[in-house]
C-alpha positions, 0 to 999 in steps of 0.5 A: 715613043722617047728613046728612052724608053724604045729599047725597054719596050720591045723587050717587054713586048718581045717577052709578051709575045713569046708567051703568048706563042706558047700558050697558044701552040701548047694548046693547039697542039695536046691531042697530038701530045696524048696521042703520042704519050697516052695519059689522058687521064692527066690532060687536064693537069698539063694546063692546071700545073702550069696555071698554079706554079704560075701563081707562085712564081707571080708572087716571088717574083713581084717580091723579088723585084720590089727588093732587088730590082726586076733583073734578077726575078726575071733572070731566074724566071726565064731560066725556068722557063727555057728548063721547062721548054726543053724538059716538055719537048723531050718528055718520056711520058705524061708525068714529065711533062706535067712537071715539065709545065710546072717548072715553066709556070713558074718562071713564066710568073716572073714575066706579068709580074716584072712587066708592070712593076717596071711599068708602073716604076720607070714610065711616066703616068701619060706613057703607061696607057700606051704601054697597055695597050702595046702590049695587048696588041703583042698578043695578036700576032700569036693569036692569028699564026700561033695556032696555024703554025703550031698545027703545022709543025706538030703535023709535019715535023712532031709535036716536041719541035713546037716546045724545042723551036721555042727556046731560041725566041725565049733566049733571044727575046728574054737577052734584049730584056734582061739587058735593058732591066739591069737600069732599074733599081730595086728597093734593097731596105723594103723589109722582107715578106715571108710571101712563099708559103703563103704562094704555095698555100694558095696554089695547094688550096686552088689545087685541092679545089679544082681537083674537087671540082673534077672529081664529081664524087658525092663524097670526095668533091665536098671534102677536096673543095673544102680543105682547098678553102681552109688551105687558101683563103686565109693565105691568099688574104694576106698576100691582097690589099687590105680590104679586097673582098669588100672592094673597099677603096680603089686598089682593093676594088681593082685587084678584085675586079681583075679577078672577076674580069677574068672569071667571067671572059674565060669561063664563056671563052674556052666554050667558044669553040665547043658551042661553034663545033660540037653542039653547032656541028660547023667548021674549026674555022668558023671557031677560029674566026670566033676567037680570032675577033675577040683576040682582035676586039681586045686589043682595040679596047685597049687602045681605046683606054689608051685614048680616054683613061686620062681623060675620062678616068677608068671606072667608066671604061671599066663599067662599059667593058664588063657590060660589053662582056654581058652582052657577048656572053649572051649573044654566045648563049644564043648561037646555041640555037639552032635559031640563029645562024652559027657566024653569029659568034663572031660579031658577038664575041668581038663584043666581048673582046672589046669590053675585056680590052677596054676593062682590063687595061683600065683596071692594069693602069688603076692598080699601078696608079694607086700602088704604095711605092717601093711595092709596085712589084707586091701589088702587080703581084696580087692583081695577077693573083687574082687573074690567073686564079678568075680564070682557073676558077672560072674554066674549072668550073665550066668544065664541070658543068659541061661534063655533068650535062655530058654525063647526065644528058648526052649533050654538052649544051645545058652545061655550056648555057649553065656556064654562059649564065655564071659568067654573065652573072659575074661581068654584071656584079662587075658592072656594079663594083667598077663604082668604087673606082677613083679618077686616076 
């Protein structure tokens, strides 16, 4: 790659990765976290507080960052984040650290969103490919240690050494970004948009939902889903490109795809585990290789995007992605029986990754190709409102699937296969939307 761009890139990358660390070792690690603080009752909540401060600070900061350039958002988020880090790791009890995750949601927002915009605003169009598919593959690193070493140091030294060893590389890495940001300008005469509390309409609504969704209350679950859909949907329509529930045009179809692509990988992939260990009865390793395939695959198919988006456009290689997806999901569903040998999960899975790989960084590439300019950061905004909000819809749904099947059965199995079935049933509508992409 230019010169030009060498330093912006690692930065980007660099921050990528630290996220990735994160979210990874924080999840390796919570069954030490709820040992040591109690409140299991808020397990759940440590994850859902982040994912729904994330979709508020996604919107400000793509705001912000059309306005007045990405330094500034992504200064601030960073600040969160690092807040965040050290309140987690000195947390008294389960509240503070539910707290503790909402303050780093927040300020992890600002990273996605800054990332594409500076991509869609700074690299040429034959960069931008390769930019995807770069930072896919920053993931991986995290993917194969981050869970090891974060097991490792929450074993051997304490789990508050995982948040609070952290902070160096979020310091380190966010200082080489934010030096390099400083250069791209902002857009100060874009009139401003009154996008906060539409944000956190959106975040209370999704809230409502999944807490609805959790309850499993004849009476209070109905109640909660349905305030949640009179509290988000109106605000989320208008924080999305005109015409994205009907997929009309290439921008709208793209950001809707994102939300669906995401749906229907992370709704099958939390399960992964779940279907390897407890219902199959084999190792955590077993599982790990699992994940690790498809961590792998996805960053091949991004690299296969960066070889043949220009080339061929992205509709195909999105189409192929979701039916890819398709076709993992139902080879996961299969390694629920006891028919099939159980390291069948890893060839199937890596399926999967390489269809999200191909389809994800494809819908990225199309959403900045077609963003109005000067709203680069608004419009990366809302595709990775929908992203976050696919995958905690579709993880919260499946939660609730497997708990009932838990509760009613005994067994997490028909909850799983439940899952396994919506999820594939949403990578095949995804099949059919990915038509209404353009060439980019």
């Amino acid at each position: 790659m230019h010169e030009r761009w060498r330093g912006l890139t690692v930065g980007l990358v660099l921050n990528v990765t630290f996220v990735a660390f994160e979210a990874l070792a924080i999840a390796t690690i919570m069954p030490l976290v709820a040992d040591d603080l109690g409140g299991i009752e808020l397990y759940g909540w440590v994850f859902s507080a982040f994912l729904l401060a994330n979709l508020v600070g996604i919107v400000v900061a793509g705001e912000f960052a059309d306005r007045f350039g990405p330094a500034l958002p992504f200064g601030a988020g960073l600040a969160l984040f690092a807040v965040g880090l050290l309140i987690g790791g000195l947390a008294p009890s389960m509240p503070v650290l539910v707290a503790a995750r909402a303050v780093q949601g927040l300020g992890a927002g600002a990273i996605p969103a800054v990332a594409f915009l500076v991509i869609g605003r700074t690299y040429p169009d034959e960069l931008r490919p390769r930019m995807f598919a770069i930072l896919s593959t920053a993931w991986v690193v995290p993917g194969i240690a981050g869970p090891a070493l974060a097991a490792f140091v929450g074993d051997h030294v304490g789990w508050r050494s995982v948040f609070l060893g952290l902070l160096p590389l979020v310091i380190v890495a966010g200082s080489l970004a934010l030096r390099e940001l400083r250069s791209v300008p902002g857009n100060p005469d874009r009139a401003a948009r009154g996008v906060l509390v539409d944000a956190v309409r959106v975040a209370s609504g999704a809230g409502l939902a999944l807490a609805g969704l959790q309850a499993r209350d004849v009476l209070v679950s109905p109640a909660l889903l349905a305030i949640g859909l009179v509290v988000g949907i109106p605000a989320l329509r208008n924080l999305l490109p005109p015409g994205t529930f009907r997929a009309q045009g290439a921008l709208p179809a793209a950001v809707l795809l994102k939300g669906v692509l995401s749906f229907a990988f992370f709704a099958a992939d939390v399960f992964v585990p779940l279907t390897v260990t407890t219902i199959r009865g084999e190792s955590v390793f077993l599982s790990g290789l699992a994940l690790t395939g498809g961590t792998i695959a996805w960053t091949t198919g991004a690299w296969i995007q960066e070889r043949t988006v220009l080339r061929v456009g992205p509709a195909p290689l999105v189409r192929n992605g979701f039916l890819l997806i398709a076709l993992g999901i139902v080879g996961i569903g299969i390694v629920l029986s006891d028919a099939v040998p159980a390291w069948l999960s890893v060839p199937v899975w890596s399926v999967a990754g390489l269809g999200i790989g191909m389809a994800y960084s494809s819908i990225s590439l199309t959403v900045l190709r077609h963003a109005p300019s000067g709203s680069e950061g608004a419009t990366a905004a809302a595709m990775q409102l929908t992203d976050v909000l696919g995958n905690a819809l579709g993880t919260g749904i499946g939660a609730v699937a497997v708990a009932a099947a838990v509760a009613g059965l005994g067994t997490a199995t028909l909850g799983v296969l439940a899952t396994d079935v919506m999820a594939c049933v949403a990578a095949i509508a995804g099949v059919f939307v990915a038509s209404r992409l353009r060439t980019v």
